[in-house]
C-alpha positions as CSV (number, residue, x, y, z in Angstrom):
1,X,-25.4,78.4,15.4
2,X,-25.4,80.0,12.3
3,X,-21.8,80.6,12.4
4,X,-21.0,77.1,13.2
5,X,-23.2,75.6,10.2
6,X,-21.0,77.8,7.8
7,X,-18.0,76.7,9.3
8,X,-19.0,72.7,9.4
9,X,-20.2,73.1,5.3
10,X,-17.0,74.9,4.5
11,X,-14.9,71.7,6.4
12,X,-16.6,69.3,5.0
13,X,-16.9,70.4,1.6
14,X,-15.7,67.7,-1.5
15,X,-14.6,68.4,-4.5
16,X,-16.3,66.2,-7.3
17,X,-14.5,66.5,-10.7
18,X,-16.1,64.2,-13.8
19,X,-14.0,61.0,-15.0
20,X,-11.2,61.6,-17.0
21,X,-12.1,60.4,-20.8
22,X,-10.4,57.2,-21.4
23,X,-7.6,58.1,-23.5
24,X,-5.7,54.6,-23.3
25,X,-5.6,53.4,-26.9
26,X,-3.6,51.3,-28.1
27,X,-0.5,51.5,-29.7
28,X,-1.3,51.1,-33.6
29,X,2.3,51.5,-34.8
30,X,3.5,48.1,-33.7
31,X,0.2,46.9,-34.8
32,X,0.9,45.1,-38.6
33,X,-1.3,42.5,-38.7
34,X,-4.7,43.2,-36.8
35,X,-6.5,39.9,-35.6
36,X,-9.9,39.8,-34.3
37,X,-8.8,39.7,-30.3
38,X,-6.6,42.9,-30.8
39,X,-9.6,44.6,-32.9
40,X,-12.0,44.0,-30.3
41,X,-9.5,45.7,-27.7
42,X,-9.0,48.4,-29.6
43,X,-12.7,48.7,-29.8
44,X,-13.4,48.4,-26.2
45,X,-10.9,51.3,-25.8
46,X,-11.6,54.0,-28.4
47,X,-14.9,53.8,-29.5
48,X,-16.8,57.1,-29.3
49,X,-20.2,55.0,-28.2
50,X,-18.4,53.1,-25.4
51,X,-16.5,56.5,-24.1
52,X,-20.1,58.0,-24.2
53,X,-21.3,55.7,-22.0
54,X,-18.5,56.1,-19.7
55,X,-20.1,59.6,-19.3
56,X,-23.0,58.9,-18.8
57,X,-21.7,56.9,-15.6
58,X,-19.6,59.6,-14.7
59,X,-22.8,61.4,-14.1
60,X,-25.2,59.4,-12.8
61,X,-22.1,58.8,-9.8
62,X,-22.0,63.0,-9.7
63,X,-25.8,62.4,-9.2
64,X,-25.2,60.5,-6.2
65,X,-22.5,62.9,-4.5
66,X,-24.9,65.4,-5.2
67,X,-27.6,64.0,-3.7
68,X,-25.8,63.1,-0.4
69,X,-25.3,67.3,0.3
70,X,-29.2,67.2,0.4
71,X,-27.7,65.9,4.3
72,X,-25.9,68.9,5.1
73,X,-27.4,72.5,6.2
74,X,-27.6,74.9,3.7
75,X,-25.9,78.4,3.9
76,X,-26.3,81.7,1.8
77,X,-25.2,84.8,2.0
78,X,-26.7,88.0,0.6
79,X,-26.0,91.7,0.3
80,X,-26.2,95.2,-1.2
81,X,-25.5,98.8,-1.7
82,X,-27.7,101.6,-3.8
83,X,-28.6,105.0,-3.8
84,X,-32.2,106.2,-3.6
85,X,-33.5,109.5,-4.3
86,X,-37.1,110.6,-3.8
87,X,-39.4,112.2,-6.2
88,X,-40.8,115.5,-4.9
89,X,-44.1,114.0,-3.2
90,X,-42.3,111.5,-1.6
91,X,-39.6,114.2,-0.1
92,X,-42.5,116.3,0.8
93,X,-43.9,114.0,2.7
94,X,-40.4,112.6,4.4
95,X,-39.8,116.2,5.2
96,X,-42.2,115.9,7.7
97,X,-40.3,113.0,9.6
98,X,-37.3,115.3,9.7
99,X,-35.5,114.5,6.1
100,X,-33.3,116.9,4.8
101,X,-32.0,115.4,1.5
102,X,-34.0,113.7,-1.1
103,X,-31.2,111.6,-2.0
104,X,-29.5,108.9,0.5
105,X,-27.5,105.7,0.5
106,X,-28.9,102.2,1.5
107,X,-27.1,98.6,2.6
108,X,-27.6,95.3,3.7
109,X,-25.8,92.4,4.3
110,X,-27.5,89.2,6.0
111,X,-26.4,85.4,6.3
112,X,-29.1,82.5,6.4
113,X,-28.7,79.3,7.1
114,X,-31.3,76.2,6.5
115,X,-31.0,72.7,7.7
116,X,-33.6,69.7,7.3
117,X,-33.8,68.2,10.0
118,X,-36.5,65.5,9.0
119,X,-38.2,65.1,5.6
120,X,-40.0,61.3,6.0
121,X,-36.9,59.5,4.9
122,X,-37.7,61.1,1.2
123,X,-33.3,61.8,1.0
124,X,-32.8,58.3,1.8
125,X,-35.3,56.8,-0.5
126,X,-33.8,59.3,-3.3
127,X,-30.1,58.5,-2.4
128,X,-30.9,54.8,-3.0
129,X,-32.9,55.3,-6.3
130,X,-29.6,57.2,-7.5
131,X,-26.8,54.8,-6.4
132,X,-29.3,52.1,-8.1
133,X,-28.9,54.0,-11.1
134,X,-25.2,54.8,-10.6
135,X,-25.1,50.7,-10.6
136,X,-27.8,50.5,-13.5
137,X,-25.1,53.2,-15.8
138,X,-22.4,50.8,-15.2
139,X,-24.6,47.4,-16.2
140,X,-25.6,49.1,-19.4
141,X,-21.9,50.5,-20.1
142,X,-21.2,47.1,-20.5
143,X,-23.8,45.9,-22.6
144,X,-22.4,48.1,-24.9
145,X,-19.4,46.9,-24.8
146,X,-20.7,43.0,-25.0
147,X,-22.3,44.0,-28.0
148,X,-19.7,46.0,-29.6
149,X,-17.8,43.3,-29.7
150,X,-20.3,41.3,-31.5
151,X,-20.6,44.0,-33.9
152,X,-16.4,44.0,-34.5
153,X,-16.5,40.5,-34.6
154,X,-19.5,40.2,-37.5
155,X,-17.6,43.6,-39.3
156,X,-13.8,41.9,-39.5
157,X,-15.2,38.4,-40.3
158,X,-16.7,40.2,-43.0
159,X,-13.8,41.6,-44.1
160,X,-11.2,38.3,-43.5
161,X,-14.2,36.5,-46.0
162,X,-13.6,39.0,-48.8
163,X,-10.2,38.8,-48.1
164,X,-10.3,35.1,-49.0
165,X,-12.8,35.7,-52.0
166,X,-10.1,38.2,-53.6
167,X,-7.5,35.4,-52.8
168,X,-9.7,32.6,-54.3
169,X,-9.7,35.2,-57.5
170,X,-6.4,35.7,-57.3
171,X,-5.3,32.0,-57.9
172,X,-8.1,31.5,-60.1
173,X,-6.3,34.5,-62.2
174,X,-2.8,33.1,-62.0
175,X,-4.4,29.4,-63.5
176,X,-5.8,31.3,-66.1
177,X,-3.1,33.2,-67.1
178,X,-1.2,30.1,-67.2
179,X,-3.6,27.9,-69.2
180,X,-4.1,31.4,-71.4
181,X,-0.5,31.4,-72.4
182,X,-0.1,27.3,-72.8
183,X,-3.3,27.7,-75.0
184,X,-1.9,30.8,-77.2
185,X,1.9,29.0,-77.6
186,X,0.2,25.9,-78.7
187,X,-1.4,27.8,-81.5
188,X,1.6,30.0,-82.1
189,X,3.9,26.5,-83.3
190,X,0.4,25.0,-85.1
191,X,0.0,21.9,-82.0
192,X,-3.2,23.9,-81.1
193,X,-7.0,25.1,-81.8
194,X,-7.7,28.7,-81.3
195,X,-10.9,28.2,-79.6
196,X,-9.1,27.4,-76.2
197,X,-7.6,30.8,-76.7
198,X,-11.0,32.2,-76.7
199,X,-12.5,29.8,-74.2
200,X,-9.5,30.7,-71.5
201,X,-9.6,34.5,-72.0
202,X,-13.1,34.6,-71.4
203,X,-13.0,32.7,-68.1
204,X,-10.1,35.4,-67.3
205,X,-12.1,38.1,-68.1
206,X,-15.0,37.0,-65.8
207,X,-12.1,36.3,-63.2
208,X,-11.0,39.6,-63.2
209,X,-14.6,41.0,-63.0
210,X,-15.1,39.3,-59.6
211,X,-11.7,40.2,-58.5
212,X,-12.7,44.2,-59.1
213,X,-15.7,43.4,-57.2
214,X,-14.3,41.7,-54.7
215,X,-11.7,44.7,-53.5
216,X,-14.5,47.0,-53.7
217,X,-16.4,45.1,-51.4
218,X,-13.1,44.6,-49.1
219,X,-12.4,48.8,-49.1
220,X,-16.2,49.2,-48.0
221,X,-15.9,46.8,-45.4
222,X,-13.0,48.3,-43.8
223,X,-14.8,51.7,-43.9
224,X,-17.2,50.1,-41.6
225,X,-15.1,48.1,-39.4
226,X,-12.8,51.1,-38.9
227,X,-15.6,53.2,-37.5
228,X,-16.3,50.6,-35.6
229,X,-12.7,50.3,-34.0
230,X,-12.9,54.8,-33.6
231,X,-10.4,55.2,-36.2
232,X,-10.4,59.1,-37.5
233,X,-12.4,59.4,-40.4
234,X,-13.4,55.4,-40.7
235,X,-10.3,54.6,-41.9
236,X,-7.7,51.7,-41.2
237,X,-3.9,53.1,-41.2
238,X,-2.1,52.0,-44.1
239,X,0.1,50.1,-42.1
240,X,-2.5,47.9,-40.6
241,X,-3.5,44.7,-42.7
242,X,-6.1,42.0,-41.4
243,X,-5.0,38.6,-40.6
244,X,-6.3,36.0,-43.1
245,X,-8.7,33.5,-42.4
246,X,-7.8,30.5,-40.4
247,X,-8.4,27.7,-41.7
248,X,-6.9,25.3,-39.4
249,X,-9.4,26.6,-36.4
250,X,-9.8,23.4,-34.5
251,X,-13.7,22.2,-34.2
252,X,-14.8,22.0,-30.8
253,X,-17.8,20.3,-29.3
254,X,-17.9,21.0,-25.8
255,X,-19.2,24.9,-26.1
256,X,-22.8,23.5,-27.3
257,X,-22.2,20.5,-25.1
258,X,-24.7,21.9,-21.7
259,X,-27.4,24.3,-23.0
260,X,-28.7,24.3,-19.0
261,X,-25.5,25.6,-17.8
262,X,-25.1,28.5,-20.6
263,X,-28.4,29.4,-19.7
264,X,-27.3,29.7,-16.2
265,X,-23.7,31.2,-17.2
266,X,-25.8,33.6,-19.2
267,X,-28.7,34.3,-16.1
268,X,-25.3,35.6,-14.0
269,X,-23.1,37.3,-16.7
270,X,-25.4,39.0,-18.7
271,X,-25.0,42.4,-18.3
272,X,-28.4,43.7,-19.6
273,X,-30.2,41.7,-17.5
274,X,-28.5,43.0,-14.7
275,X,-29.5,46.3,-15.8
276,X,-32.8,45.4,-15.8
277,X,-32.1,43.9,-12.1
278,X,-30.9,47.5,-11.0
279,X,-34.1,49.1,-12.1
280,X,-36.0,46.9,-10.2
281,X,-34.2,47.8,-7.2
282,X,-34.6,51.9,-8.6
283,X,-38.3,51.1,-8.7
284,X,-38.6,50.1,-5.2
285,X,-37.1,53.2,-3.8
286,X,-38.9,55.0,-5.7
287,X,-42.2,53.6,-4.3
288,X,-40.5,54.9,-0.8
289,X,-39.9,58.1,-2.0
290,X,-43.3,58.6,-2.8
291,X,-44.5,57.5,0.2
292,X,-42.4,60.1,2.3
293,X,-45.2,62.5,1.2
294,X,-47.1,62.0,3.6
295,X,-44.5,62.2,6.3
296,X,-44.1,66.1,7.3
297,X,-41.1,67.9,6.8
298,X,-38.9,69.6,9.8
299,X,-36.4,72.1,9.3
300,X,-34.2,74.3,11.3
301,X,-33.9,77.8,10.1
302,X,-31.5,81.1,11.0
303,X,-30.4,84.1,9.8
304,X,-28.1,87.1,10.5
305,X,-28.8,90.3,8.9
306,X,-28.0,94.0,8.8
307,X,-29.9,97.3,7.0
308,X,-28.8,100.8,7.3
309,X,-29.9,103.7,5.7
310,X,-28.1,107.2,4.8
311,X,-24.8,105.5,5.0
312,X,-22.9,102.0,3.3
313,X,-21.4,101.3,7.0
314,X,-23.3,98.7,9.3
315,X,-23.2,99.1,13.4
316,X,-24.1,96.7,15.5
317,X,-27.0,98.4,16.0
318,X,-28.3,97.6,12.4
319,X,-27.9,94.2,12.8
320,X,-30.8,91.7,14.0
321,X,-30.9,87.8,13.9
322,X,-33.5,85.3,14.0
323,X,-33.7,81.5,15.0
324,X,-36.9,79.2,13.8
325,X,-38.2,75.6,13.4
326,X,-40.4,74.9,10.8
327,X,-42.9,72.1,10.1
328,X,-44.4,72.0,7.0
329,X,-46.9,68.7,6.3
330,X,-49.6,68.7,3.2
331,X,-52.8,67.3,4.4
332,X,-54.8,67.2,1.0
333,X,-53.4,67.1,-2.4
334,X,-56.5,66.0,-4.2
335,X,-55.0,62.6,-4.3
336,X,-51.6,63.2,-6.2
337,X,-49.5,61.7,-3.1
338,X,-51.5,58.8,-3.6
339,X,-51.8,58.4,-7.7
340,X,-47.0,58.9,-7.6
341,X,-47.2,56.1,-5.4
342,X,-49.4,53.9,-7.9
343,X,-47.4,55.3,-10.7
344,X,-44.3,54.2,-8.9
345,X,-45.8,50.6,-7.8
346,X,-46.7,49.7,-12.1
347,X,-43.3,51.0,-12.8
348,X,-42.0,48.3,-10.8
349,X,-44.8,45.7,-12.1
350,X,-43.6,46.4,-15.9
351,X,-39.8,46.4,-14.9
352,X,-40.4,43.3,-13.5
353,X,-42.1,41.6,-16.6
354,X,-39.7,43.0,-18.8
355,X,-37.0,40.9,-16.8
356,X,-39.2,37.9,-16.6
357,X,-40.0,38.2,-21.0
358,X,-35.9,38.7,-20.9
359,X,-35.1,35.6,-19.4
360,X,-37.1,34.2,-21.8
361,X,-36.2,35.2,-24.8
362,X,-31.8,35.2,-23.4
363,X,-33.3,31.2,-22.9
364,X,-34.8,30.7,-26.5
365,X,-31.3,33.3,-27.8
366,X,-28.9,30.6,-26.6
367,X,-30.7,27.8,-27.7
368,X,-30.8,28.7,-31.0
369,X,-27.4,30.1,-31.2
370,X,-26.0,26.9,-29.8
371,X,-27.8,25.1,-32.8
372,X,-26.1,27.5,-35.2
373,X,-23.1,26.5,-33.6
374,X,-23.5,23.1,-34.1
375,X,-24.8,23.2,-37.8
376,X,-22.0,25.5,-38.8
377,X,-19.0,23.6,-37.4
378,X,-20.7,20.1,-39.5
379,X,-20.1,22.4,-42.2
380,X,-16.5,22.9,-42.1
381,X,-16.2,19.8,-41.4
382,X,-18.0,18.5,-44.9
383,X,-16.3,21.5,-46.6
384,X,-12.8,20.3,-45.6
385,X,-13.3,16.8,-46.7
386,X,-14.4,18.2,-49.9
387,X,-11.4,20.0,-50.7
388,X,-9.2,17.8,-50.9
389,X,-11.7,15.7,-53.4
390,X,-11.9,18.9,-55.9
391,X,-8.1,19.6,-55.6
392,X,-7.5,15.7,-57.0
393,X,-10.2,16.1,-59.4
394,X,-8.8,19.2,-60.8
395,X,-5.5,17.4,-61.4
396,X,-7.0,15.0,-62.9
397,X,-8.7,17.1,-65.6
398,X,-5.7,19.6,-65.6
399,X,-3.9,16.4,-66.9
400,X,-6.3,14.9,-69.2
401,X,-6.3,18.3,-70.7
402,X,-2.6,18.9,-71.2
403,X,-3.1,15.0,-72.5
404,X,-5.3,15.8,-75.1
405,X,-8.0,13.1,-73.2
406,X,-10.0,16.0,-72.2
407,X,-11.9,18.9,-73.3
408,X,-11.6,22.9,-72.2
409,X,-14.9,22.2,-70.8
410,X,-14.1,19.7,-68.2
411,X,-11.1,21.8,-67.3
412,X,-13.0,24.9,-66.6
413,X,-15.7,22.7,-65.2
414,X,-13.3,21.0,-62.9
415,X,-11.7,24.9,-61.7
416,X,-15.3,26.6,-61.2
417,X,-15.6,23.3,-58.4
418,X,-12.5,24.0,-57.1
419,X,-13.0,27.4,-56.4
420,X,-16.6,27.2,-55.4
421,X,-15.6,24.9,-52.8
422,X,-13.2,27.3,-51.4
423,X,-15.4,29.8,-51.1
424,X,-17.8,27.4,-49.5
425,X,-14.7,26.4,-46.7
426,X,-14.4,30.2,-46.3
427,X,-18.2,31.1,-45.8
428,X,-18.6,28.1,-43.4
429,X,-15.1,29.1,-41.9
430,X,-17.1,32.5,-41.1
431,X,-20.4,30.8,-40.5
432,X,-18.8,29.0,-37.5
433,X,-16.6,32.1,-36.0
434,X,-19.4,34.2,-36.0
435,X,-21.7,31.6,-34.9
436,X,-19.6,31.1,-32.1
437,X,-19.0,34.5,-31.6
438,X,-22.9,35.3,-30.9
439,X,-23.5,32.4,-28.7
440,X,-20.5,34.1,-26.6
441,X,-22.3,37.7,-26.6
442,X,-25.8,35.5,-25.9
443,X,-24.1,34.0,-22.6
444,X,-21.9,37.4,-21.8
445,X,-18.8,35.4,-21.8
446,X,-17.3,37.6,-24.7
447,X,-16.1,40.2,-22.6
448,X,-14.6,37.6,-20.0
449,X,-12.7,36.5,-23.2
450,X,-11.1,39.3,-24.5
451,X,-10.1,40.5,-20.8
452,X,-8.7,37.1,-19.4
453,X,-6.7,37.3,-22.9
454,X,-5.0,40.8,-21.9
């Protein structure tokens, strides 16, 4: 029997080998202009946070493999050599008995084997708690990535907004300049005053002093979007630039259109609810697991084993075996089989409030992100019709200036609208993306997104 339990662990022994790290990233040298879909790939790829959770659901599947062997009998072997001599009193003594040296060699060499054959279904409850949180690993593995991409999405929207701020500047700059240099030939031939000089340089010099802060702002915001994207260092390549900001994104009504059914989209796809789900499940076989307790345990013991003394060689007359089955069932613990269960039964009570308060709020998330939604995209809206009221405005007073009908006041007045109100299109440009982009993370739907684009 023993021999055939050694042989039936050594057949149908598995290897188990952890999960490769992902190692699949993207290939940044064809990469030149990064957009926000690409950025979240890249994310969902190479992020250290996101390939730590991949280990930790590496292990908790390792968990369950290793918990199935509990199934299987288990076999040791065991053995030894030494040398013994005998004080003086003891040799004395074994003189007696016929010894004639006080100095002799020992062995033994023994096999056991142990199988359990019945344990009140305590491995099955136990198998069931660890595949629930094999399943539980994988539902929070992609939470992380659901909010990761949240996080991208906020950290290069960021960034495309300073970009537009340092292009506002830029144009702001380049009309400067321009009415600078008018302003200074105009005085050069005697046709002009030199206070417009003045006036223009200062605007410029307050033009510039944004523009400095602007593309300190931008370099600190890559920083964090790079770590973000597990870039060595937190640093984009040099090659990599971020698209600029569209501003012809088309306004769409339909996304906030059926709160009810984003509720419901979001009661399926979320996947920290289904987390929460899989503990539920854990809970339950933990309650059954505790239970088993009071169920004995039978087990089938044997073991093989040789000693001989004087000499290292065994004979077949130094070797005994032994064959047993053993019952082992605790009658009183002072109540502690009794207080795990209750411990196990409130663990399951507060996992189950926690997913009844995360309903809730996931319910009260979406509605207010959908409201976001639809007060940002009224924004671009009113900002776009704008525009193209300043832009004829500044024309105006660009050309009542060069006229002589108008003062530098009027003109600079007539630019600080025009550029405020770009930088009001670009902040409700960003409003509305990211807007959008948190009532896709509320309803799970981001990840959908960036894989159905693949």
């Amino acid at each position: 029997m023993i021999m055939f339990c050694l042989i039936s662990c050594l057949l149908s022994a598995t290897s188990w080998s952890a999960e490769p790290p992902e190692t699949d990233i993207p290939d940044l040298i064809s990469i030149k202009v990064l957009d926000l879909l690409t950025a979240q790939r890249i994310a969902l790829r190479s992020n250290p946070g996101i390939q730590a959770a991949g280990a930790r659901l590496a292990q908790a599947r390792a968990a369950v493999d290793r918990a199935k062997t509990a199934w299987w009998p288990r076999v040791d072997a065991t053995g030894s050599l030494g040398r013994i001599h005998l004080s003086d009193t003891e040799f004395a003594v074994m003189q007696h008995s016929g010894a004639t040296d006080p100095s002799y060699n020992v062995s033994s060499a023994g096999i056991a084997a142990t199988w359990v054959l019945f344990d009140g279904f305590y491995r099955s409850f136990q198998l069931k708690q660890l595949e629930w949180g094999e399943k539980f690993s994988r539902a929070a593995r992609r939470d992380s990535q659901r909010l990761l991409l949240s996080a991208v999405a906020k950290a290069f929207l960021n960034v495309q907004l300073i970009l537009t701020r340092i292009h506002i500047a830029q144009a702001d700059k380049k009309f400067y300049e321009q009415q600078l240099q008018d302003a200074a030939n105009r005085l050069e031939i005697g046709t002009g005053a030199r206070g417009p000089v003045l006036n223009f340089r200062v605007q410029l010099n307050s033009v510039l002093a944004g523009l400095l802060s602007n593309t300190r702002e931008h370099e600190a915001a890559t920083y964090g979007l790079a770590a973000l994207l597990g870039f060595p260092d937190g640093m984009l390549p040099e090659t990599i630039h971020i698209a600029e900001l569209d501003r012809d994104i088309r306004l769409s009504t339909n996304e906030t259109a059926d709160i009810e059914s984003l509720i419901d989209e979001a009661l399926t796809a979320r996947p920290d609810l289904r987390a929460l789900v899989m503990q539920a499940h854990q809970t339950e076989a933990l309650i059954g697991a505790a239970k088993s307790k009071y169920w004995p345990e039978i087990s089938m013991a044997g073991r093989l084993a040789g000693a001989s003394q004087g000499d290292f060689s065994l004979s077949g007359d130094d070797v005994g075996h032994s064959i047993s089955v053993n019952l082992a069932w605790n009658l009183y613990s002072a109540g502690a089989s009794r207080a795990t269960i209750v411990e196990a039964e409130q663990r399951k009570r507060e996992v189950a409030l926690s997913l009844t308060d995360l309903r809730n709020q996931l319910a009260a998330e979406i509605r207010q992100e959908a409201a976001l939604v639809a007060a940002a995209r009224d924004q671009v809206d009113l900002q776009r019709k704008s525009i193209a009221l300043v832009e004829e405005n500044r024309q105006l007073a660009l050309s009542e200036y060069n006229a002589g009908a108008a003062s530098v006041v009027r003109l600079n007045e007539a630019q600080r609208d025009l550029s405020s109100t770009y930088g009001r299109f670009a902040q409700a440009l960003v409003n509305y993306q990211l807007a959008r982009q948190r009532l896709y993370s509320a309803t799970g739907r981001n990840l959908q997104l960036v894989n159905e684009k693949e």
